[in-house]
N, C-alpha and C positions, 0 to 999 in steps of 0.2 A: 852499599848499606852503611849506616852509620856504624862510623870509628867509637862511639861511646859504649856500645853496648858489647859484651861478651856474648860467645854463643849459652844461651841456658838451655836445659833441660828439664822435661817436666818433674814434677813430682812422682810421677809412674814410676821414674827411670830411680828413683830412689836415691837420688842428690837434689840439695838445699836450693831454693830459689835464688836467682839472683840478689844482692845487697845490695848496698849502696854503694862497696866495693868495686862494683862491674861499672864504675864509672869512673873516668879518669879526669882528677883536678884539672881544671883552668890555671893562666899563671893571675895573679892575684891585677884587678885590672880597676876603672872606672868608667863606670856608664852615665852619659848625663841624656836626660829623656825629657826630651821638647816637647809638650803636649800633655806634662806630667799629671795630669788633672781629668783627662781625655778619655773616653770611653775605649778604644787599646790601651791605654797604660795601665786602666784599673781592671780592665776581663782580662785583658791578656799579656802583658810584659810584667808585672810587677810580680801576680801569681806565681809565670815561667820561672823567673828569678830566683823566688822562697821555691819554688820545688828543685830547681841545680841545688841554692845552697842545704836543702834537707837533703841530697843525696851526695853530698862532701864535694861538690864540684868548684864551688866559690867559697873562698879563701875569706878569715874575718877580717884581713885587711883589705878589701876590696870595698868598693865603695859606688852606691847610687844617689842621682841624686836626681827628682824631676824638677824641673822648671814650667811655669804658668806662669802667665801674668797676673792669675788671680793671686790676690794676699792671702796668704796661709802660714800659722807658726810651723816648726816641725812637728809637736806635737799633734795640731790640725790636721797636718797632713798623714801621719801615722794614722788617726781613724779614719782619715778618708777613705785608703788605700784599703785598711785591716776592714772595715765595712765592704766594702766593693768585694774583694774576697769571701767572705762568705757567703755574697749575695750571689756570684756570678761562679763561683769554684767551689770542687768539690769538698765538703769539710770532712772527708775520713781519710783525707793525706794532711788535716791542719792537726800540729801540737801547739798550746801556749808557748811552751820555751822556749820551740824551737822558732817562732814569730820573735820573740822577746828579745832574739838572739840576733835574728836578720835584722829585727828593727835597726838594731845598732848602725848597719852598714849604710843606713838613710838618711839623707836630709835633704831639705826641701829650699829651695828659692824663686822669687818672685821674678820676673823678668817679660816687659814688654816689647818684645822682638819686633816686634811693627813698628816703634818708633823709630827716628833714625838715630834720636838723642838717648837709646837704650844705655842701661846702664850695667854695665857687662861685671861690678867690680865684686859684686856678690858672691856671684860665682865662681870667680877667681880667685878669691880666699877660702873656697870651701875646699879646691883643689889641688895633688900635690902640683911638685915641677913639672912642666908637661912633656917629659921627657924618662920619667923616673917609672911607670907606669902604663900600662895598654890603657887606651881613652878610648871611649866609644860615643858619639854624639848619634843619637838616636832621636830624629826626627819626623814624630807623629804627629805631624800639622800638615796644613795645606802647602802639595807640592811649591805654587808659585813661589813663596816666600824661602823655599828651600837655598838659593844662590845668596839669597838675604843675608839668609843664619849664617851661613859656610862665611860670609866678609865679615859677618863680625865677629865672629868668634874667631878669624884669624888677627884682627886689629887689636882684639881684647888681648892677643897672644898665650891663647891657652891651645892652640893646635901645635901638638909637636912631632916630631919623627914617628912615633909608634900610633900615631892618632886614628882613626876610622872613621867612617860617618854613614848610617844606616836611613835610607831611603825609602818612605812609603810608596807602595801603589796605591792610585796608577802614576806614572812620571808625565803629567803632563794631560793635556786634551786633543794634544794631535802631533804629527810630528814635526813640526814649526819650535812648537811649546818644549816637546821634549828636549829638541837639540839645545834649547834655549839656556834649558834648567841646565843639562848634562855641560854645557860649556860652563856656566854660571859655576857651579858645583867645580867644576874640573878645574877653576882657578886656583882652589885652595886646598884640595885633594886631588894626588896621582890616582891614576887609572884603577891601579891594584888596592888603595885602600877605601874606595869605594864600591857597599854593597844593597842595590837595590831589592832589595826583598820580597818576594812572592811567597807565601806563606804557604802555599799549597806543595812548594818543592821539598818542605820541609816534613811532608808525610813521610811513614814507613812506608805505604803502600807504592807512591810516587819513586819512592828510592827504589823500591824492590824491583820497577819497572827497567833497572840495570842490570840488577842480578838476574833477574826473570830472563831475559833475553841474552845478556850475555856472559853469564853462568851456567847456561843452559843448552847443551849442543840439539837438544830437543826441539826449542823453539826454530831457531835463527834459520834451518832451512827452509823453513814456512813460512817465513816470515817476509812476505812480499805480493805480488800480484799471480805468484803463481797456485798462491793456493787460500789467500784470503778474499773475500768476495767483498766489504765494506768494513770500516769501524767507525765506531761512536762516543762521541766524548758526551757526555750528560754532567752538569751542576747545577740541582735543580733544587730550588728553597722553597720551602713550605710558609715562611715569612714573607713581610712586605717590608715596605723598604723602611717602616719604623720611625729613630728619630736622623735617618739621613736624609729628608725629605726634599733640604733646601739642595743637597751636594748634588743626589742624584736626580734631579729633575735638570740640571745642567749635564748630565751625562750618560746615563743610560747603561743599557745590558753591556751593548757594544763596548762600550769604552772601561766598565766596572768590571767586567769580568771576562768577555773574550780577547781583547788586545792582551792581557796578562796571563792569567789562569789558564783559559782554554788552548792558547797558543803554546804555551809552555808545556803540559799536559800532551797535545800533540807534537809538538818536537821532542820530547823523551819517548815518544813511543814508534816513532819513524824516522828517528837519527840514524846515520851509518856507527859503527862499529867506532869509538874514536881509539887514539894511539893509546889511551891512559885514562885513568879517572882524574886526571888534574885541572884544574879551573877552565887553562884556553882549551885543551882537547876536547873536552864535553862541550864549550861554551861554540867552540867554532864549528862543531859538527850540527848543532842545535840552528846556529846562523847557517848552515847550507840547505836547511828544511826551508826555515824564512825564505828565503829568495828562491826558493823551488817552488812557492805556491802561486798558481793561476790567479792576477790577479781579477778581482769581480769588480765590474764597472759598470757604467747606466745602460750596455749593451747587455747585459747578462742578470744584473742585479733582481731585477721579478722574479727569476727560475731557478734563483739558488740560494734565497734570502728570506725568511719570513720575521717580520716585526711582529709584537703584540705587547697588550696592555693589559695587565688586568683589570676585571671589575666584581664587583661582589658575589659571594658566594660560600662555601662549607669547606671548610679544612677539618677533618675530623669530628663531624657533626657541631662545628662551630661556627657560629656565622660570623665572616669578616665585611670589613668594610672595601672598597672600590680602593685603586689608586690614585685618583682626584681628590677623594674626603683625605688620604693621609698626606698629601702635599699641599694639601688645602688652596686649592688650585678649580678652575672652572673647565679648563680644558688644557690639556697638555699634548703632544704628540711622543713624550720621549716612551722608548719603547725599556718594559717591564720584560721582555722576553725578544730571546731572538733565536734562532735556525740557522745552520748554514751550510751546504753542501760545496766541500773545499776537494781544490782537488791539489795534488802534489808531482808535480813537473817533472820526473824521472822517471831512470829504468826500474828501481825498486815500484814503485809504485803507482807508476803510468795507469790509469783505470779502474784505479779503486777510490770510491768517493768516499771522502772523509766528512760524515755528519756535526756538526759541532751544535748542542743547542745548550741552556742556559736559563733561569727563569724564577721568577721569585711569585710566593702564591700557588706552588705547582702542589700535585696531591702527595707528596712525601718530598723529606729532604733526605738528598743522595747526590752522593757527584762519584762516576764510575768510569769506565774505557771499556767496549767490548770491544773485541776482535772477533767477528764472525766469517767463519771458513766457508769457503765453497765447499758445495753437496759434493758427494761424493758422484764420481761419473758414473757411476752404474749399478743399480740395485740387483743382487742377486737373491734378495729375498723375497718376492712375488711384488705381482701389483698391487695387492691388499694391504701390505707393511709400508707406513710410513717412516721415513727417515730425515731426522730435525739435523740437520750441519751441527759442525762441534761450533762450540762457543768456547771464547777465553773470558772470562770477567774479573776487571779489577777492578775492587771496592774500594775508594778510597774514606767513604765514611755515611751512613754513621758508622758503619761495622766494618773495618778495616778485613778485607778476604783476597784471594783468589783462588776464583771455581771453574775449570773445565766442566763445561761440559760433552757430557759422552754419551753413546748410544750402547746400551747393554741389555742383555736377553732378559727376560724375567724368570726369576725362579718356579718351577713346577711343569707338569707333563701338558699334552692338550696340544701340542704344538710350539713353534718358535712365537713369542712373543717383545717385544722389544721396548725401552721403556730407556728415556732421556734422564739421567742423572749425572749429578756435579761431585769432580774428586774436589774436594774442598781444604782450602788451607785458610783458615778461620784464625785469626789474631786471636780474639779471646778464649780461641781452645788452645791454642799449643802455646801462648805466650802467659805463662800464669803470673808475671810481673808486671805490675805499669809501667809502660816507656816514653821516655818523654815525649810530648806533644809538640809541634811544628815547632810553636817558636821557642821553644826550651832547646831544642836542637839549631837553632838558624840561630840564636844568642850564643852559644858557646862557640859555634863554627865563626862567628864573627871577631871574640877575645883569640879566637886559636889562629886567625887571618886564613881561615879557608874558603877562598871565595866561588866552589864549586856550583854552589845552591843558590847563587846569586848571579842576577843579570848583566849581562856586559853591556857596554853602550850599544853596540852596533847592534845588538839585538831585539834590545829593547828601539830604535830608532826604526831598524828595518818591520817589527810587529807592527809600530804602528804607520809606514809607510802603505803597508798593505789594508788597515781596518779605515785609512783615510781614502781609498778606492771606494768601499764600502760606505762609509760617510759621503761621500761625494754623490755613489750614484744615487741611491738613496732620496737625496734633496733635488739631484736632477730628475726624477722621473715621478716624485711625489709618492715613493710609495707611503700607504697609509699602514697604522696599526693595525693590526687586526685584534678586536678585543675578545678576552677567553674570561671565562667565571671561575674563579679562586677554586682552589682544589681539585684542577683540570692539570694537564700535562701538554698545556699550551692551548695556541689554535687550531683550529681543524686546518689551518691552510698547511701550518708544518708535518702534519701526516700525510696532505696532499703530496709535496713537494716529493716524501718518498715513495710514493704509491707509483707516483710517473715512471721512477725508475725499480716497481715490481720490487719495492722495500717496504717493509714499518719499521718504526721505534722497536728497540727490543723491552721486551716488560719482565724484570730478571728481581 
């Protein structure tokens, strides 16, 4: 669980909410953010930032500053930013002052990192000595040019001893590309001060999947082939793919969201026990899942893999457009959806098929994990009583939860009656605080050099050595998309796929 928060107590219990207090300062640092102009900068890094320093986390000598090669004063850039925020964040955690305040901590520089003739000298007067302070270069651009930035911001010589460098996903388009970057990157930052970032790791809910399991002497004996029957990882978007139109039609479900999210998601939830909660403990137990997974190749690939695409249809009696009209495209093959049935090469989990699916356009946005238990061996309540297997559900959003489900009698006479309900631990009932949001937590874990929540090379190289099996067979056997109509929960083929094996989707 994260180190930022104290444990609270409701208001029931008749003590005070959590403060600002239950947050513990950063040491006073500088971020400089490539991409500062960028749709993450303005939804989501700049927001994160003003909510640590409203909650006393960032120090007023601390200091950001975005870089774009578009022209912008600083003042320019102040409404950009202050506009984007209202637009995309929520305004009943915005005070003026406390904006008026952050503002200070801002300033803005032009810089066209593509050229080779970039002119680094701007930047390097806005900053102190590169040694006097925690630097953070945070790089919200396209991976390729990532080894770029890392050379010239060492020639410009503003990387020093305490420096970092924050990496978007995905790293790469295959793992050729990856290695490429990670070597490029690794010329000018060590191992340890580089942090690729997965935003999804940065959930409560995702953390909790620690404590959950190994906080819990309840779980961990069940927690295997002996008594769970399948799980499910679900990240499913009610969106289309928007203004990413041009990114993702060069890349797809596969590569946007299962080589990263999915993968990770499953390695916290079927990792061994590690020594420690410290960066390589969790990071190398997480690498022994990777390389335990079956790889899928053009022998296998039909029967454990379904593509699709959206096309027009009703997301909440709304009619959307195709995913052609929004890539503005006549035909495309990249797939909008994918399925995948993984399996995991050990004795913990020899036999249990691991579902993984994904999908943009689907009838509700949710990304969850069930853990679905095998039925119990034998009913002693008649033939007539049915009995539904427990379920584990873990919500990682919208509604941050986990719910057991359980089989319990019903109340009143008439007989034994029985009736499926969830012990429910609901975020917004027992947490009556806001806590910070992914990357308000993955930013300070980066000023504090905790690299637990972040990928290590070999892990990130081995994901995608495995999603390039997948890619491969894929092109060797032609499989086609299969197209599903917006506000569906895919193709019919991916319900197929579990039916074969006497499963469906769980509908939670």
């Amino acid at each position: 669980m994260t180190e930022e928060k104290m444990h609270k107590k409701s208001s029931d219990d008749g003590e005070e909410p959590a403060s600002a207090s239950s947050f513990v300062p950063v040491a006073p640092f500088e971020i400089i953010v490539f991409g500062g102009t960028g749709d993450l900068a303005r939804r989501k890094l700049i927001p994160s930032l003003f909510h640590r320093y409203c909650d006393g986390q960032i120090s007023a000598d601390s200091k950001i500053v975005g870089v774009s090669r578009t022209e912008h004063s600083r003042t320019e850039y102040l409404n950009l930013i202050k506009e984007a925020y209202h637009q995309f964040s929520k305004d009943d955690v915005f005070c003026e002052d406390k904006w008026a305040a952050f503002a200070k901590l801002i300033d803005y520089v032009s810089i066209d990192v593509m050229k080779s003739s970039a002119n680094w000298e701007g930047l390097s007067e806005l900053l102190a000595d590169p040694d006097e302070k925690i630097r953070v270069f945070y790089l919200a651009m396209p991976p390729r040019i990532f080894a770029d930035v890392c050379r010239g911001l060492k020639s410009a010589g503003i990387v020093g001893t305490t420096s970092r460098v924050v990496l978007e996903k995905p790293l790469g388009t295959d793992y050729e590309s990856a290695r490429a970057i990670n070597a490029g990157v690794g010329e000018v930052f060590d191992e340890d001060r580089i942090y690729r970032i997965d935003h999804y790791l940065g959930k409560e809910t995702v953390q909790n999947l620690l404590a959950l399991r190994f906080g819990n002497i309840l779980f961990e004996p069940l927690w295997s082939n002996s008594a769970i029957d399948h799980i499910e990882i679900t990240a499913a978007e009610s969106i289309g793919v928007g203004g990413r139109g041009a990114y993702y039609d060069g890349s797809g479900a596969l590569r946007d969201m299962v080589q990263n999210h999915l993968l990770q998601l499953l390695c916290l939830t079927t990792m061994e026990a590690p020594a420690s909660l410290s960066a390589d403990d969790v990071r190398t137990e997480k690498l022994k899942v990777l390389r335990a997974l079956r790889p899928i190749t053009a022998d296998t690939v039909e029967d454990v893999t379904v593509r699709g695409q959206y096309t027009r249809g009703h997301i909440e009696e709304e009619s959307v457009t195709d995913y052609l009209s929004d890539v503005g495209l006549d035909r495309s093959t990249t797939e909008t959806y994918v399925a995948i049935k993984a399996s995991i090469e050990n004795w913990r989990w020899a036999g249990v098929p691991i579902y993984l699916r994904t999908g943009k356009r689907m009838a509700s946005r949710r990304s969850e994990i069930v853990i679905q238990f095998k039925p119990v061996p034998h009913s002693v309540f008649g033939e007539n009583t049915h009995l539904n297997p427990n379920r584990l559900v873990i919500r990682l959003q919208p509604d941050e939860a986990v719910r057991l489900w359980m089989e319990i009698k019903e109340p009143g006479a008439g007989g034994l009656r029985l009736k499926t309900l969830p012990l429910n631990l609901a975020y917004a009932d027992n947490f009556t605080v806001r806590y910070p949001d992914a990357y308000e937590r993955l930013l300070m874990d980066v000023v504090r050099g905790n690299l637990s929540l972040f990928m290590r090379r070999d892990e990130v190289e081995q994901a995608w050595l495995w999603v390039d099996q997948i890619l491969e067979g894929w092109k060797d056997v032609e499989q086609p998309v299969e197209l599903y109509p917006s506000g569906n929960d895919g193709p019919r083929e991916a319900e197929d796929m579990l039916k074969q094996d006497g499963r469906k989707w769980s509908e939670t």
